[in-house]
N, C-alpha and C positions, 0 to 999 in steps of 0.2 A: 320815794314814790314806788308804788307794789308796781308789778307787773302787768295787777289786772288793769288798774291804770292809764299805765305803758300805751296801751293796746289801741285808747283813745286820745294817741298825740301822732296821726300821720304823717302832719306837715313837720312836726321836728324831724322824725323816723326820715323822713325823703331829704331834709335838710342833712342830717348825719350822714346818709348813705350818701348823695350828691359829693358831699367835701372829705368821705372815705376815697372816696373812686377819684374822686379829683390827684388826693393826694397819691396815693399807693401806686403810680407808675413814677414817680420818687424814688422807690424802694429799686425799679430797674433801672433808670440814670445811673444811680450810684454803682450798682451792677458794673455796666457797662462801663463807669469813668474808671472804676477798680481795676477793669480787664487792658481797659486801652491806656491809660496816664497811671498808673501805678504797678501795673503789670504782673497783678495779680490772676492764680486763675482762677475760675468759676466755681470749682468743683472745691475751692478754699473760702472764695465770698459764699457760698451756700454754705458754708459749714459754721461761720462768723454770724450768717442772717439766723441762724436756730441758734445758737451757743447765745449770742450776746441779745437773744430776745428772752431766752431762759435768764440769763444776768439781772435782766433790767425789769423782768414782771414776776418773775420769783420771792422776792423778800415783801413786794407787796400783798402780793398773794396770800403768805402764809401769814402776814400780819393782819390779813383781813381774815383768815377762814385756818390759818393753823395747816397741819398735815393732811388733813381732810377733801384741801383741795386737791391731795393724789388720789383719793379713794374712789375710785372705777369700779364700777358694777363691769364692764367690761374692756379690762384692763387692756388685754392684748390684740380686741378691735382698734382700741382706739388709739398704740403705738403704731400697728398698721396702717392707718387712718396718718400718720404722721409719719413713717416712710414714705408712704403713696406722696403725700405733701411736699417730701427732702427732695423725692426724684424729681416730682415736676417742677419744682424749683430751679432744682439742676441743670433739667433737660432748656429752661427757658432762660436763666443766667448765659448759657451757652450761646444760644439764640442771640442774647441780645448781644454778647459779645462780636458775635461776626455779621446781624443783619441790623438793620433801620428799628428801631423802636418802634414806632407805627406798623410797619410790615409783619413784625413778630407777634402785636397788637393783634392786627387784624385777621392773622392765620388764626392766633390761639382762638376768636371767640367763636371756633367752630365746637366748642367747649357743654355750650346748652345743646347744641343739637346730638350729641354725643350721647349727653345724661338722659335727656327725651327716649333715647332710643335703650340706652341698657332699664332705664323706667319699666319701656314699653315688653322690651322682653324677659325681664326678672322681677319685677313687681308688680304683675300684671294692669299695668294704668294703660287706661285706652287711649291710643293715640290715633286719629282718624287721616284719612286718605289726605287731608290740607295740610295736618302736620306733618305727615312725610312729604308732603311737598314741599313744605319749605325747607323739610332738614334738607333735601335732594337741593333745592337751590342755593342752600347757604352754605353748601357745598362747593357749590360750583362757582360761588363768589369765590370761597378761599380761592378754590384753583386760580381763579384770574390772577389772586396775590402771588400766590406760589410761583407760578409761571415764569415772572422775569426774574425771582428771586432765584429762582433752583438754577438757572442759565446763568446767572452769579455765584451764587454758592455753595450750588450742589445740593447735594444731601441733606445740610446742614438746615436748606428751607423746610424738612420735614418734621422739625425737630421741634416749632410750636405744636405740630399737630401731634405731635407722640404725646407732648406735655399737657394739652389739654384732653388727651383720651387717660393717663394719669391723675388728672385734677376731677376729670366726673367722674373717676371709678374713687377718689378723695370725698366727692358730693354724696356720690352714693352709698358709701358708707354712713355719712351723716344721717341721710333717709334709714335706712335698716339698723345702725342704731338706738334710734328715735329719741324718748326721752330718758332713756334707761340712766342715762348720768347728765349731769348737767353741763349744759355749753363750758361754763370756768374749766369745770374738769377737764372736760373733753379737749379746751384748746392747752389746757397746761397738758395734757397726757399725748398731746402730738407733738406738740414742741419735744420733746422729752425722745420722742419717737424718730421726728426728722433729725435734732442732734445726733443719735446713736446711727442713724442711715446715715448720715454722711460722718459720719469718724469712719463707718467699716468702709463708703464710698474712698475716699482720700487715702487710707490705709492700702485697699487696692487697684484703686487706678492711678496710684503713687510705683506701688513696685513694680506696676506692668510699665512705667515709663510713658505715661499718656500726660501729655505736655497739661490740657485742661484739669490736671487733679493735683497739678504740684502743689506743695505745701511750702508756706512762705509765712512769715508774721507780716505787718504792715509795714512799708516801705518809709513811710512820714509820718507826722505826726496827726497830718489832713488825713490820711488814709484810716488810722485808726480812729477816729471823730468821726469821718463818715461812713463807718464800719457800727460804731456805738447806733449812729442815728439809724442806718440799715436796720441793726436788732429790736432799737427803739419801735420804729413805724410799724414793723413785722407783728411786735407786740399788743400794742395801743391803738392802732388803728383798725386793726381786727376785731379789737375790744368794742369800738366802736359798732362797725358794722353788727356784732352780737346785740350793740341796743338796740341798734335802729330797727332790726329784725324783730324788736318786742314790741316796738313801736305803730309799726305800720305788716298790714302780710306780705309774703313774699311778691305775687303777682305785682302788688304796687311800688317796690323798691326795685326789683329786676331792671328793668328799662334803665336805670340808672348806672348798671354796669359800664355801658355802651361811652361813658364820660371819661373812661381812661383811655380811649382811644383818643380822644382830644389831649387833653394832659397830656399823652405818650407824643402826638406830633412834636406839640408845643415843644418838649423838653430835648425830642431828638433834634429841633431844627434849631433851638437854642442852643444846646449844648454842645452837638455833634454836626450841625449843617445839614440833617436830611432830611427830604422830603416827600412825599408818596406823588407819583407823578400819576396821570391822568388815567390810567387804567388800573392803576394799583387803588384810585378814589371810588373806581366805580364796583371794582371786587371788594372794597369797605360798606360801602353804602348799600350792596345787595347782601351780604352779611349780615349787618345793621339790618335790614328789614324782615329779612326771615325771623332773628332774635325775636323782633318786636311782634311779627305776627305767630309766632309760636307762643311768646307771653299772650297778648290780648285773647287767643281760642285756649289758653287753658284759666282767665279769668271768665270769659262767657262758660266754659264748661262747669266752673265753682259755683257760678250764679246759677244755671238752671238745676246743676244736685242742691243744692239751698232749695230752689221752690219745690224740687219732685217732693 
């Protein structure tokens, strides 16, 4: 099926994006089970999640598309584009290590209002006095999350928000990019990118003696299986996501993010017993709202440049 196609199947494109987002707070369980019952560190499961996603989407690749899938019109955005990727990875593997799945959740999705704003002031997109209002509010939701968290873990609750100011300067690459290479390439050339950032990552916060970057093979034989499956999801789920995005436009898949926050509860209070208590729900759900009224004013703004 072409692309041009593609374009006219939303309701798959929302169905794909839906049971991406569902899945991929999977990827941080396993994180997290590595850090706590295998005791491994973060700064080594990040280095396993790019290494064994290269493994396992590589030989398909090239037997679909040959060598070609390395060919980058812009080769050394798009390893950048894939450090910015290893750190944030890093910065939030660590995260999950010491806080709540959900809490880490809910800090990171200060993430759009982030990329809204470097939009607004590097690519000249207009963003009107509502939109910084809600970035300003979706703000001050995180804070409510932050709040009990930093009084537990310090500094360490800062450490979504570092990760998701690395992941929209990862977005906004994407944007100034554009379509100079194609998504296959671009995600095979960040894989490629995040691997080489966390070998130099592990190399040096190995000899500086920082306990998060030890270097360890897998402890079990479970460890390494759900180390495979880690690289697995990292890879093919992504893939996924790149359909759905041909499928349907951004504006209408967006809101869909907002469903690994659920998944993330579900898995942390599965797996690990926690759960976001009552003010940590209401710093989630004014988060969650800014997100959505930030999407829906830049769908009305698509729709009236369409009529001008």
């Amino acid at each position: 099926m072409s692309d041009k196609n593609d374009l006219h199947n939303p309701l798959q494109g929302m169905a794909l994006m839906a049971g991406a987002m569902i899945v991929l707070p999977a990827m941080d369980a396993i994180a997290k089970y590595m850090a706590t019952f295998e005791g491994m560190s973060p700064g080594q499961v990040t280095f396993y999640r790019f290494f064994f996603q290269l493994v396992c989407t590589l030989p398909i690749l090239f037997m679909m598309f040959g060598w070609g899938a390395l060919s980058a019109k812009r080769p050394w955005m798009n390893l950048l584009r894939g450090a910015l990727h290893g750190a944030a990875s890093l910065l939030f593997f660590v995260a999950v290590k010491y806080m709540p799945l959900a809490d880490v959740f809910a800090i990171y999705f200060v993430e759009p209002f982030m990329l809204a704003g470097l939009s607004a002031l590097f690519l000249g997109d207009k963003v009107g006095w509502r939109r910084w209002t809600a970035i300003v509010v979706g703000f001050g939701g995180a804070m409510i999350v932050i709040q009990p968290s930093y009084e537990v873990f310090g500094l360490k609750a800062l450490l979504p928000v570092c990760c998701a100011f690395l992941f929209s300067l990862y977005l906004f690459l994407n944007r100034a990019i554009g379509n100079a290479d194609s998504p296959l390439t671009m995600q095979t050339m960040a894989g490629i990118g995040g691997t080489l950032f966390m070998s130099a990552a592990l190399i040096v916060g190995n000899g500086m003696g920082v306990s998060d970057f030890d270097v360890s093979l897998p402890a079990s034989l479970l460890g390494l299986v759900l180390l495979l499956i880690l690289g697995s999801l990292s890879g093919y789920v992504h893939m996924i996501v790149v359909r759905a995005f041909r499928m349907a436009p951004l504006s209408l898949l967006a809101p869909f993010q907002y469903f690994e926050i659920i998944s993330a509860t579900i898995l942390g209070y599965a797996l690990f017993g926690d759960f976001p208590n009552f003010s940590k729900w209401v710093g989630i759900m004014i988060i969650v709202a800014s997100g959505l009224f930030i999407i829906w004013r830049e769908r009305v703004q698509a729709r009236a440049a369409k009529q001008a």
